[in-house]
C-alpha positions in Angstrom: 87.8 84.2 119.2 91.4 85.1 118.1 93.4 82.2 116.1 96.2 81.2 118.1 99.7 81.6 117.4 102.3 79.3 116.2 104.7 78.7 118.9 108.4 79.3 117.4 109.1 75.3 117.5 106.5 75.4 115.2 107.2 77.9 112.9 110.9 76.6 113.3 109.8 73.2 111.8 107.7 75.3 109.0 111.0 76.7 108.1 113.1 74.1 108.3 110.7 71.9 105.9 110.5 74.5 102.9 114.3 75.2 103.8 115.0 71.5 103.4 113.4 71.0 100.1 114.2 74.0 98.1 117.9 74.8 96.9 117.0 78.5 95.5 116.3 81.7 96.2 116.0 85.1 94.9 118.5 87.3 96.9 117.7 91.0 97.0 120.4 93.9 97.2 120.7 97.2 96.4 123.1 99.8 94.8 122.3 102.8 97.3 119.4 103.6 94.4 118.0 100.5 93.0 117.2 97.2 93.7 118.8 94.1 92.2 117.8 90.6 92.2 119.7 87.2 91.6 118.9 83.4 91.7 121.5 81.7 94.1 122.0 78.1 95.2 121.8 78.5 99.3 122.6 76.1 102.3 121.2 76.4 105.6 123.1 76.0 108.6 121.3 73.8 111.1 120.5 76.1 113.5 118.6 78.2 110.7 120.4 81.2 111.8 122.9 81.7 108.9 122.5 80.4 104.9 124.9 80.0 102.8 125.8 81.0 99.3 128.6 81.8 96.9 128.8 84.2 94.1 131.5 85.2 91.6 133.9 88.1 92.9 132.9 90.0 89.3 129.4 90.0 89.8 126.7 93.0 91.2 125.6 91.3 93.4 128.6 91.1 95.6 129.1 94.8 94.8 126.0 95.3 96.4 126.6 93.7 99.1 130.1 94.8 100.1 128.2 98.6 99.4 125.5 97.8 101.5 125.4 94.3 103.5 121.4 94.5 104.4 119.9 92.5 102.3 116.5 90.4 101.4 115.6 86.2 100.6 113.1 85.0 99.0 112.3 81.3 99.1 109.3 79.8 98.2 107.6 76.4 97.2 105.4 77.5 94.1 105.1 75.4 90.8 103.5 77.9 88.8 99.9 76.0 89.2 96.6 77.3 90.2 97.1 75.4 93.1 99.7 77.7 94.3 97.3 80.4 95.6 95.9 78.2 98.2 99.3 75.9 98.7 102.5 77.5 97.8 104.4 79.2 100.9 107.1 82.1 100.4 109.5 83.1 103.4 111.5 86.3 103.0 114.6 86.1 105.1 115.7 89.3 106.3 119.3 89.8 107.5 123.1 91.0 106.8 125.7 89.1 104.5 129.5 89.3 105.0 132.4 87.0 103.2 133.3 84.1 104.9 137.3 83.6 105.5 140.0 81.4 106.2 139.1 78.6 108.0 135.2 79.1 108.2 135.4 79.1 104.6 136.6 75.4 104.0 133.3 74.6 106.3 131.5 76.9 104.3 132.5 75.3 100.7 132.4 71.5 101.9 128.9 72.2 103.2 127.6 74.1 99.8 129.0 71.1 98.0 127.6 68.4 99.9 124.2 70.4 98.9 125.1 71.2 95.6 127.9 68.3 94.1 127.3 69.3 90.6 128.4 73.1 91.4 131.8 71.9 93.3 133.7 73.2 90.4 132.1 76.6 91.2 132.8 76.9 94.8 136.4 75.7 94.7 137.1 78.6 92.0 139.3 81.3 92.8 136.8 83.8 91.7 133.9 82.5 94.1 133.3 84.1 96.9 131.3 82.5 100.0 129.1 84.3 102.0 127.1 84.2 105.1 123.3 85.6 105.5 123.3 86.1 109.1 119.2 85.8 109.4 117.7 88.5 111.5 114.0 87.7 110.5 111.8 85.2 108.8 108.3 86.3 107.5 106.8 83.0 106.1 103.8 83.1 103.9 101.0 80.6 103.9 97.6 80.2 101.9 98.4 83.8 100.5 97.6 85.6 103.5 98.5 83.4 106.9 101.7 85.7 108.2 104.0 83.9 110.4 107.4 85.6 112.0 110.5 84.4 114.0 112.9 86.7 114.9 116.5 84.9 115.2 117.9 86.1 118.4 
């Protein structure tokens, strides 16, 4: 007999809890040839259709990004312990980033410092730019091998 399926509530609430206690992630762009990876603070919006994240205008990352706005997420729950093969969960967040503006921007920063105070010196920086993942697609990966997706519509 088949396994069933989580519905999306659940997979939702999956989500949601690793989102909730984990601050990083391990963005993934591209330069048209290679891949490039950076650690980023992020904040989720509630709806867990957008997450947050700023980045300094000099960096190549955004250069990436403004090349090519596709991008990848990692976010996972390991502790580099033995355990983690049967207990850790990754979910790779799939999606576009753009530069948040104007007045969607003083949301953006009040939100990213009420997650992250100590970095409020950061975001309120000339030089930091705040994005928006827009979330396309969550994969989430349980016990190394249980496979879970939600596609954001």
């Amino acid at each position: 007999m088949p396994a069933a399926t989580p519905s999306d509530e659940h997979v939702q609430m999956q989500i949601r809890t690793l989102l909730d206690e984990q601050r990083f992630g391990v963005l993934a762009t591209r330069d048209g040839e290679q891949p490039y990876a950076s650690l980023i603070a992020i904040s989720p919006a509630e709806d867990l259709r957008t997450i947050f994240f700023g980045t300094l205008r000099a960096t190549r990352k955004l250069r990436n990004l403004m090349r090519e706005p596709r991008a990848a997420l990692l976010i996972d729950s390991r502790q580099n312990l033995a355990a983690d093969v049967a207990e850790a969960e990754a979910l790779t967040v799939l999606g576009q980033v753009q530069e948040v503006a104007g007045d969607q921007a003083g949301r953006v920063r009040t939100l990213l410092i009420a997650q992250a105070p100590h970095l409020e010196r950061f975001y309120q920086a000339p030089s930091c730019a705040l994005l928006a993942f827009t979330v396309e697609r969550y994969i989430r990966v349980s016990r190394f091998q249980e496979v879970t997706e939600l596609v954001m519509r």
